[in-house]
Every structure is written in structure tokens, then in C-alpha cells.
C-alpha positions as CSV (number, residue, x, y, z in Angstrom):
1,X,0.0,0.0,0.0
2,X,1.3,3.3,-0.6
3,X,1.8,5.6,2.3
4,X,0.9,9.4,1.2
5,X,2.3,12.4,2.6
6,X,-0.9,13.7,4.1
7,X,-0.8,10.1,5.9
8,X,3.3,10.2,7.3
9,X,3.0,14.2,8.3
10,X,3.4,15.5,11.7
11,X,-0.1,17.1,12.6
12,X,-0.1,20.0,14.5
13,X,-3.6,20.3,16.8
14,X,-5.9,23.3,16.2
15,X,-7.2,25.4,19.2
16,X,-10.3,23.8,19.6
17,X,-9.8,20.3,18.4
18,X,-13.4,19.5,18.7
19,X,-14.5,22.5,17.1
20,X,-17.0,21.7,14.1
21,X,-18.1,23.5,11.1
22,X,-21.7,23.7,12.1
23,X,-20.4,25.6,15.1
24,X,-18.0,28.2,13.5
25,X,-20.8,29.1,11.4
26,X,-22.9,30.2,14.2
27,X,-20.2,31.9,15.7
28,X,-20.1,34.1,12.6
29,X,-23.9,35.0,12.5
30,X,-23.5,35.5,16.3
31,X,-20.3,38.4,15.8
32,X,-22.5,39.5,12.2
33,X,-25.2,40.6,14.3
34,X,-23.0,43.1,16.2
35,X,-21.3,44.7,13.3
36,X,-24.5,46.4,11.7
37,X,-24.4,49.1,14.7
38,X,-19.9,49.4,13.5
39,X,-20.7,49.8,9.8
40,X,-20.6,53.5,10.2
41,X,-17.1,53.3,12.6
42,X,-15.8,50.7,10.0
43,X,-16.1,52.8,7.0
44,X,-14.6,55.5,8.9
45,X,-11.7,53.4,9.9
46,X,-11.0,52.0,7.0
47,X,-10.8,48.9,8.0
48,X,-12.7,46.4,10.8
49,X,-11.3,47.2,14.6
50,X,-9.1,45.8,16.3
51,X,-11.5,44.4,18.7
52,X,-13.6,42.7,16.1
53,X,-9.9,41.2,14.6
54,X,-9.4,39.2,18.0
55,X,-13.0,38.1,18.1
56,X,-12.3,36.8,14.5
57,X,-9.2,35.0,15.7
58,X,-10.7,33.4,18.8
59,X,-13.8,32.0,16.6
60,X,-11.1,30.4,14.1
61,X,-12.1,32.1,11.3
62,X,-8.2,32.8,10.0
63,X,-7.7,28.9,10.6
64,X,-10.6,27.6,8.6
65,X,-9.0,27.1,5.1
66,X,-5.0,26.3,6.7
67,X,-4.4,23.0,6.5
68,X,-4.6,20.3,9.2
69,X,-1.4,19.4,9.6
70,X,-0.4,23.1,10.9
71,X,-2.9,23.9,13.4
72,X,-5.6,24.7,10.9
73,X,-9.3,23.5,10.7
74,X,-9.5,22.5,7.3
75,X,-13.0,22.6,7.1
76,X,-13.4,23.9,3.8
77,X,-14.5,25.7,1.0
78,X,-18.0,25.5,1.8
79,X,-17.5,26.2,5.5
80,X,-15.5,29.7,4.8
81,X,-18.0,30.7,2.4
82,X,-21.0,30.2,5.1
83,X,-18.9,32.5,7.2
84,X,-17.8,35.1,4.6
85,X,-21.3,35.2,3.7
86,X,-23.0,35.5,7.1
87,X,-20.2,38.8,8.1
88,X,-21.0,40.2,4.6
89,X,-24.8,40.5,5.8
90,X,-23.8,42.1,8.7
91,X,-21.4,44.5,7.7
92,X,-20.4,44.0,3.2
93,X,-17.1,45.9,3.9
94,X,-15.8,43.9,7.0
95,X,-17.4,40.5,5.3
96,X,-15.7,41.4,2.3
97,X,-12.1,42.3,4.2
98,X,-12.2,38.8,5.8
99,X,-12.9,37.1,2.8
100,X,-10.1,38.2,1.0
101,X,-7.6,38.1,4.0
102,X,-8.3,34.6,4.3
103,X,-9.2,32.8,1.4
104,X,-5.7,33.1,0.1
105,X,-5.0,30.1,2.6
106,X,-6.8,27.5,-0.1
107,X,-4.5,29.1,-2.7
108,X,-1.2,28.8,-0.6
109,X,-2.3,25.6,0.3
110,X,-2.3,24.0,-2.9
111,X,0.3,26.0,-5.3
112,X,3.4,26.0,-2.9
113,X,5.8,23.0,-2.0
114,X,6.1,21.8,1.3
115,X,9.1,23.8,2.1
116,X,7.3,26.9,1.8
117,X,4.4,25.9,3.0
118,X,6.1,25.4,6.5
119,X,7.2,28.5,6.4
120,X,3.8,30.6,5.6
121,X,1.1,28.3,8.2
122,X,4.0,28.4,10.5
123,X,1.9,30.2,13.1
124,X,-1.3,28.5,12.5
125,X,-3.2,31.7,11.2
126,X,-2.9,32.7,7.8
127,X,-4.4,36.6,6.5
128,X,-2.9,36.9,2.7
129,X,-4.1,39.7,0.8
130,X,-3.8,38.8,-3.1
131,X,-4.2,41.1,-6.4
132,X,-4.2,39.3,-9.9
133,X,-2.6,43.2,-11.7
134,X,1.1,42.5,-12.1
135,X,2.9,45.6,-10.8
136,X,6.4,46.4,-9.6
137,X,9.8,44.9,-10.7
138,X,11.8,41.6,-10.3
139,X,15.4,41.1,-10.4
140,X,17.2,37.9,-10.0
141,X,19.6,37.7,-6.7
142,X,21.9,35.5,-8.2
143,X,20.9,32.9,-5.5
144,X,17.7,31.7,-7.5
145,X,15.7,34.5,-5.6
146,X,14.3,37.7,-6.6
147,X,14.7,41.0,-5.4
148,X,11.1,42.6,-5.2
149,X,9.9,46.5,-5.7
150,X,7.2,48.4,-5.9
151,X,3.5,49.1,-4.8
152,X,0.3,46.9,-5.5
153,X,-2.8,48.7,-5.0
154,X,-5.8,47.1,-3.5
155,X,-5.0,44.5,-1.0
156,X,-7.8,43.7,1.1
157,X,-7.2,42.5,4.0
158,X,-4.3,44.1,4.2
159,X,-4.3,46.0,8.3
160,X,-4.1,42.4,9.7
161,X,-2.3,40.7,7.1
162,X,0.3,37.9,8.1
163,X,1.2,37.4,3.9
164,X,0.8,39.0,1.0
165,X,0.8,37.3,-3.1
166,X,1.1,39.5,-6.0
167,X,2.2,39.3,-9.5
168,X,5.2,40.7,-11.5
169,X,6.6,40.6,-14.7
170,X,10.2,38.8,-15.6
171,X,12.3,39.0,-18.2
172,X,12.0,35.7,-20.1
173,X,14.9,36.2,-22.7
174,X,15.8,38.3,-26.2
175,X,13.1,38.8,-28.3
176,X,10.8,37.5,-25.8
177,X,7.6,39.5,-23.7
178,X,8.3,39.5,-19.9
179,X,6.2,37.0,-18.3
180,X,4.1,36.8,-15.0
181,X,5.0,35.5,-12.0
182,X,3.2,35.2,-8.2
183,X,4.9,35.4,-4.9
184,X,4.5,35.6,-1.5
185,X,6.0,37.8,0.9
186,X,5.7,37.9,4.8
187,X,4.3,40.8,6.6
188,X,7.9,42.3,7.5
189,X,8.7,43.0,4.0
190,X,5.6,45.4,2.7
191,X,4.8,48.6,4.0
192,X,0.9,49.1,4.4
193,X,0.2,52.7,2.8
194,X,-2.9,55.2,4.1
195,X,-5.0,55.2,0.8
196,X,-8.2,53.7,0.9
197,X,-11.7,55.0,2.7
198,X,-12.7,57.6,0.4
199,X,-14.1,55.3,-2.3
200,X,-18.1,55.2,-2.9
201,X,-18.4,52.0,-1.2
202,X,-16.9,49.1,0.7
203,X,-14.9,51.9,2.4
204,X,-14.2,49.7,5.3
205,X,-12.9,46.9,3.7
206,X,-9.1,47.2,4.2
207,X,-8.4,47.3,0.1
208,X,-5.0,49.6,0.7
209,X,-1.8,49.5,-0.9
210,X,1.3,47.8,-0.2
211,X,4.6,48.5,-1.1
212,X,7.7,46.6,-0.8
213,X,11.3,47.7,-1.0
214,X,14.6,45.5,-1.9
215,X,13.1,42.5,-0.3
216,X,14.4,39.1,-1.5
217,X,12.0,36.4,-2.1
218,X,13.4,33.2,-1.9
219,X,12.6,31.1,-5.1
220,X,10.5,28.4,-3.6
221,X,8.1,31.4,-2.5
222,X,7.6,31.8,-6.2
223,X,5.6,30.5,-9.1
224,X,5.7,31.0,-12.6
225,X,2.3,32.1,-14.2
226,X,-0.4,34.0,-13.0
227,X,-2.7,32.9,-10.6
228,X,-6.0,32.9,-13.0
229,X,-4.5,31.0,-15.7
230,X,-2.6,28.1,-13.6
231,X,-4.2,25.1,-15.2
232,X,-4.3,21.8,-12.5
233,X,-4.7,18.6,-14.6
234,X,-2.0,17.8,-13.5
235,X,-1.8,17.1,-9.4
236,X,-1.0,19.6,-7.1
237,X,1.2,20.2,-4.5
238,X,-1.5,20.4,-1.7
239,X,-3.2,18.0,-3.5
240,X,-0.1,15.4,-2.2
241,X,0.1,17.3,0.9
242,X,-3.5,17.4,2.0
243,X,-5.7,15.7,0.1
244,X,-8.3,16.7,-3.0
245,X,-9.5,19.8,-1.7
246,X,-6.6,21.5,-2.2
247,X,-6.5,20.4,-5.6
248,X,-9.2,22.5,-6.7
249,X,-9.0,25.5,-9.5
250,X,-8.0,28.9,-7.6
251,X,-9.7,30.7,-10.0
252,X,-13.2,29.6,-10.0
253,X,-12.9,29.6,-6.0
254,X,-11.9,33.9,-6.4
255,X,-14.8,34.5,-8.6
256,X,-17.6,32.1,-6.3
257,X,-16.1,34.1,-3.4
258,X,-17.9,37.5,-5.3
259,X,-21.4,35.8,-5.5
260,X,-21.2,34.5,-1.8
261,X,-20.3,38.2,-0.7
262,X,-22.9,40.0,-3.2
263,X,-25.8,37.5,-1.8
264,X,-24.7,38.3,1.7
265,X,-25.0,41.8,0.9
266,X,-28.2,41.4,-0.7
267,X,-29.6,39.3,2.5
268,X,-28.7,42.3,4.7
269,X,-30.2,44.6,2.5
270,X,-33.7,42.5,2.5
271,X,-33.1,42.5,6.5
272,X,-33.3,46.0,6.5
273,X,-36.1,46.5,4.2
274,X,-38.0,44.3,6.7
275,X,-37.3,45.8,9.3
276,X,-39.1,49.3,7.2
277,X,-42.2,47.3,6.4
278,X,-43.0,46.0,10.2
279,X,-41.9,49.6,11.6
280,X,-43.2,52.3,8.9
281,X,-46.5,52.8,7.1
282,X,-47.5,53.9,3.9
283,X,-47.1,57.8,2.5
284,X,-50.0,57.7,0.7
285,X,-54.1,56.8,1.1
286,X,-54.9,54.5,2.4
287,X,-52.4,54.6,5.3
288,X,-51.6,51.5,6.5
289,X,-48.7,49.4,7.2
290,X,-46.4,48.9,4.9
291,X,-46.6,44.9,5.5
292,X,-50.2,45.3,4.3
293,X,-49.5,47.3,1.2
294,X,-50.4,44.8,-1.9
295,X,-46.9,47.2,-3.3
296,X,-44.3,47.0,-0.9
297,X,-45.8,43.3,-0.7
298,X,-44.9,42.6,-4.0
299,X,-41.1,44.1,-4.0
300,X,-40.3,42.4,-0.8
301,X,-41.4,38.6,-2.4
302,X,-39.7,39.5,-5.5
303,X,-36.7,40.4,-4.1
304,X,-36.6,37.3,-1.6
305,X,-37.1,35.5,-4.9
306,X,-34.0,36.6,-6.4
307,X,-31.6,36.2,-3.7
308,X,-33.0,32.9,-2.7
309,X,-32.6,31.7,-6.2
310,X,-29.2,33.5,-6.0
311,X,-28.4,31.4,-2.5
312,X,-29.3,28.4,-4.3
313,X,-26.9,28.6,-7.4
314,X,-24.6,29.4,-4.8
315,X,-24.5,26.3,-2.9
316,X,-24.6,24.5,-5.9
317,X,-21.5,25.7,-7.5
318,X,-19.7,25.1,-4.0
319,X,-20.8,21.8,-4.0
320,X,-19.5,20.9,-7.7
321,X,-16.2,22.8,-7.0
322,X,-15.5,20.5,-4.2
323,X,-16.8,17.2,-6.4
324,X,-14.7,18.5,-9.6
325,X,-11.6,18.3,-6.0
326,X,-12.5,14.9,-5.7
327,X,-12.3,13.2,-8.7
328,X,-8.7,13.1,-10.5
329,X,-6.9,16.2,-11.3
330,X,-7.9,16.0,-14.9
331,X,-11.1,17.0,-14.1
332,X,-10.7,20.2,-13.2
333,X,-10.6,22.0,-17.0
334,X,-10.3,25.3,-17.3
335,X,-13.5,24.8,-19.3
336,X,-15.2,23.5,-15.9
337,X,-13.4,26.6,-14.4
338,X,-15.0,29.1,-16.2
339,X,-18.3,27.3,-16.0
340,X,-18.4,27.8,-12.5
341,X,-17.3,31.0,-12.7
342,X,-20.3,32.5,-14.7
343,X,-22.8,30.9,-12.2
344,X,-21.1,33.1,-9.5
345,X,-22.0,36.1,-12.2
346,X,-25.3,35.4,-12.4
347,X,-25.7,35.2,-8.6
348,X,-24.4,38.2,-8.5
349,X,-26.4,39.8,-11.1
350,X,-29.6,38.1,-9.6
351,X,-28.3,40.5,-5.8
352,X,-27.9,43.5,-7.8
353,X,-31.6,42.9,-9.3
354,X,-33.0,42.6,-6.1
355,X,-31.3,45.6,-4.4
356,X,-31.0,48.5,-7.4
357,X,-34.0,47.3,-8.3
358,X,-36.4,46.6,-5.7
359,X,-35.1,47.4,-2.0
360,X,-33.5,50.4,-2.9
361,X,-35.7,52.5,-4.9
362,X,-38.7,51.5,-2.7
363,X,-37.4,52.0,0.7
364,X,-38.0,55.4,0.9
365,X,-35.9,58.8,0.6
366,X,-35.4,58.8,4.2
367,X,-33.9,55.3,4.7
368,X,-31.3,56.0,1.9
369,X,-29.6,58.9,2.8
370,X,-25.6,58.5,3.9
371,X,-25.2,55.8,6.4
372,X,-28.2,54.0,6.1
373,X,-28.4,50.5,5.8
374,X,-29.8,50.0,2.7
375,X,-28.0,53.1,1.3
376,X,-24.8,51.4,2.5
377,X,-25.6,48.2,0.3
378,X,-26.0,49.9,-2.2
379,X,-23.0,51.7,-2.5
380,X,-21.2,48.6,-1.6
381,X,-22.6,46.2,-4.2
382,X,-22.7,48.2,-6.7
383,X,-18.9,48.4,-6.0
384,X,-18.7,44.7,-6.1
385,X,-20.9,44.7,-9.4
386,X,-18.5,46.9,-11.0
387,X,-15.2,44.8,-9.8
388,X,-12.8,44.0,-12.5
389,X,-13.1,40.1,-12.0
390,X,-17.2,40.4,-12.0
391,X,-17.7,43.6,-14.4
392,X,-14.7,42.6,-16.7
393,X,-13.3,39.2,-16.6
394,X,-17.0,37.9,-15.9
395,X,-19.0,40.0,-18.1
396,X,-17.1,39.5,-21.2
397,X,-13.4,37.3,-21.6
398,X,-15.0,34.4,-19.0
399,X,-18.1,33.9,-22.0
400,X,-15.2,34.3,-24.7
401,X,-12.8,31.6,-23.0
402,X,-15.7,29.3,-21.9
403,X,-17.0,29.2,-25.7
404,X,-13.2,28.8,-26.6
405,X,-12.7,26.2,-24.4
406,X,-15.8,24.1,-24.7
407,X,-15.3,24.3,-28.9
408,X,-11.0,23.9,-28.3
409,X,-10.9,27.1,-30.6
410,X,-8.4,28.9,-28.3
């Protein structure tokens, strides 16, 4: 019989070895409730507090995607998303800082080797901020490093981060076009700069700048490629290490992570609008509450329509992502990538339907002025609708490459 790695390593125990999925879940819905009354504080901030950081770190949420074997929970893609989504209906911009802090785990988890692995889940917790734009400058150290510079513009998650992956561009020889490459660095060699807070939404969700100066990166920290076109037909390195679900396609998992914030959005959005029909009446004869009114009626099932039919694609394309992890690594196709990918557009479209067009133009002039809930949504998913990987990549090269792939046209 053969003996795997994931069988032969040295596990290293979690916090809370008994802790379950189930119950991290609720732990999130419990801390989402108290961030609707911090959205205002948040957005000033920039950034969640500090307080709500170590809350976040005693529930286990930085340890949900970090493998096993290094004090991590490993419970999963569909786990994390449950959480991401339940703190996105709380507050969008500190939902959507935690997602993007921590998700990157998955990705370290199954592109790096085991050597640098060690290294990055050496403390247990992992917050990586990632950008896909390539930016800065490489240059070889002569000791099969690089020596990294410049500044990559928005990082969220980037006040807590432990990590941080990026992309460059390296020479590749004469005559040929420089060609991407993805790193990580640790926290001590990027500089966190004070840019983000005045955008029209998702102000509080930690999206800053980094910049590094002369810091060597240590070739097994690198990869060639870029992170949305790594094809894994063949088998990965967490794969080996871990098992199939960190064999899965990093980017279908970025591009689900959009629809899982956008319906949590969306949910607090149609939390709020309840909240106007059981405590406000009508403006016009006959006055009445607004939970009577055959209109307000109508926009609240149509909305709850949407986003539940939203939530259910959802949970669907979670599940095949991590069925696609457990068959062989041939199945995971870029055609299969991009298929899942559009599902995560739709959801999202289905969120912005339901908000732009019915919650938010019905709630009333007074509930959507600065700093109201609903208001606040707004801003913040139409942000999220407008993000290059939903209102570019999504909206346009994913149909493209999906048709391209499907008819091997390429």
C-alpha cells in the first residue's frame, strides 16, 4: 500500500480540536449581528477594529482554510464561504475584508511545496491579501531568488495581514515579452500605505496598498504564471500534501467568493427592508402598514425570490467545485473553471436585481440617505458589481474563453 504524505506528516492540533463546522458558522452569525451598529465606525476606519480582529481569531475564522497538519481547521471551502457570507450580511465591507484576507490560505495551500508551506502556516493563522494586476519589478539575486519592488494597489485585508501574493513581470529572454510571476511575501517585507476609505463604497474593507522595498524572495516562495490562468490537470502540491480539496482551480474559487459576498450583501439589505415594512406605514391613502401594502408586498417577495434563487446557485456551485476536487486532477478543466465562474455572475447579477432594483428604490428617501443600511448596500454592491473580476473578466473574456474552451478554438 502506498503511504501518502498527508498520511506520514506531523499534525499540529488546532485550538479547539473539537470545534465543528456547524459551530464556527454560528459563531459568525453571532459576531454578524454586532457589526450592523460598527458599519458607520468601519467605513470611517477604513478597515474592521481591532476588537472585532481578536473576536475573528478566537472564533477560528483565519484557521478555517490552513491546513490540518499546521494547526488549521481545514473545514473547507463551503464552510468559509458560510462564514464570509454570514459577516457580509452584517457588515459588506468587514465580510468582504475577511474574505479576501483569508481565502488566500486554499491558494497557498495548494500552489506552494512543502518547504514553503512550512514557512507561511508556521503560526497557524494565515491573512494573505492577493491582487491578480502584475505591478512592480523583479530582479534575480543570483541565489535563484528575486529581489522585489514596488507598490500593488488594492489589498484587502491588508491591516491584519500575516502574507501577501502578487504578481510581476520577468524578463524571459531576447526577443521575448516579460512573463508573470506570483509570490508571497511575509508581513515584514511590505509597508501598508494610508490610501483607501474615500471610495463610494466598501470603504471599510481594508483594500490599501502595499509596497515593498529590496526584499528578497526566496525562489520556492515563487511560481511561474499567473494565478487565473494556472491550469491543475495535473496534481498539485497540496493536492499530495493534504488531500483533493486543495487540488481545486484557484480561480473559480476567487470568482464564487464574489457571488457569496454579493448574496450576503443582498440578505442584509432585505433585512433591512423588513425591518421598514413592520416599523413604517404607507405615504399615501390608504395609510396603512407597509406589511399590508399589496406594493411594498410585491417588491419584498420579489426580491426574496431573487436572492434565494441566488443562494441556491450558490450552494450548488460550492458543492461541484469540491466534487470536480475529488475526482482526479484531470477534471478540473479550465473549461469546468469558467463554468463555475459564470454561475457566480449570475448570482451576483440576480443580488444587484434585487437591491438596485427593488429594495432600494422603494425604501424610501429617508432610509437612503448616507449611512443608512440599505444606502450602505447599495453603495457597496454596486462596487462589487462593477469589480474588474465580475464587471470585466465575468461580463465578457469568461463567455469568450468558456466558448473557446468548450469548442477547443483557443
Amino acid at each position: 500500500m502506498t503511504t501518502t504524505l498527508a498520511e506520514t506528516a506531523t499534525t499540529v492540533a488546532p485550538p479547539e480540536p473539537g470545534l465543528t463546522p456547524d459551530e464556527v458558522v454560528a459563531r459568525a452569525e453571532a459576531l454578524a449581528a454586532t457589526l450592523v451598529e460598527r458599519q458607520a465606525e468601519t467605513e470611517q476606519r477604513g478597515f474592521y477594529a481591532r476588537d472585532t480582529h481578536e473576536a475573528f481569531s478566537r472564533a477560528g475564522f483565519y484557521r478555517i482554510l490552513v491546513p490540518r497538519r499546521y494547526g488549521g481547521y481545514e473545514f473547507g471551502p463551503d464552510t468559509f464561504l458560510r462564514v464570509a457570507g454570514a459577516l457580509a450580511r452584517g457588515c459588506p465591507s468587514t465580510g468582504w475584508m475577511y474574505l479576501f484576507g483569508a481565502a488566500h490560505a486554499l491558494v497557498a495551500g495548494t500552489l506552494f511545496d512543502e518547504r514553503a508551506q512550512d514557512e507561511l502556516f508556521a503560526s497557524g493563522e494565515f491573512i494573505c491579501p492577493a491582487t491578480v494586476a502584475p505591478a512592480g519589478t523583479a530582479e534575480p539575486d543570483g541565489e535563484g531568488g528575486w529581489i522585489l519592488n514596488g507598490t500593488w494597489n488594492y489589498c484587502s485585508g491588508a491591516p491584519y495581514a500575516t502574507h501577501f501574493i502578487g504578481h510581476t513581470l520577468v524578463p524571459q529572454g531576447e526577443g521575448l515579452p516579460p512573463a508573470p510571476m506570483l509570490f508571497v511575501v511575509s508581513r515584514d517585507q511590505f509597508e501598508r500605505l494610508d490610501d483607501w476609505g474615500d471610495q463610494l463604497g466598501l470603504r471599510g474593507s481594508g483594500s490599501h496598498s502595499l509596497r515593498i522595498d529590496d526584499a528578497r524572495v526566496p525562489g520556492h516562495r515563487t511560481l511561474g504564471g499567473h494565478l487565473s490562468q494556472i491550469a491543475l490537470t495535473d496534481d498539485t502540491p497540496g493536492r499530495r500534501l493534504h488531500g483533493a480539496e486543495y487540488g481545486g482551480g484557484p480561480l473559480s474559487f476567487m470568482l464564487l467568493e464574489l457571488g457569496v459576498l454579493a448574496l450576503g450583501m443582498a440578505r442584509g439589505a432585505l433585512d433591512a427592508y423588513e425591518e421598514l415594512m413592520r416599523t413604517r406605514t404607507t405615504s399615501f391613502f390608504p395609510i396603512v402598514p407597509r406589511t399590508e401594502d399589496p406594493d411594498y408586498q410585491f417588491r419584498y417577495g420579489e426580491a426574496t425570490g431573487l436572492i434565494a434563487t441566488a443562494e441556491a446557485a450558490m450552494r450548488d456551485a460550492v458543492r461541484q467545485w469540491q466534487e470536480l476536487c475529488l475526482k482526479d486532477a484531470a477534471a478540473f478543466t479550465r473549461e469546468e473553471e469558467l463554468r463555475l465562474a459564470t454561475i457566480s455572475r449570475e448570482a451576483v447579477r440576480l443580488c444587484w436585481r434585487a437591491v438596485e432594483g427593488q429594495l432600494f428604490p422603494t425604501a424610501g428617501s429617508s432610509s437612503v440617505r448616507g449611512g443608512h443600511r440599505i444606502e450602505r448596500v447599495w453603495r457597496d454592491l454596486s462596487m462589487l458589481h462593477s469589480h474588474a473580476g465580475n464587471g470585466v473578466f465575468l461580463s465578457t473574456l469568461a463567455n469568450r474563453e468558456l466558448a473557446q474552451a468548450h469548442f477547443a478554438t483557443g
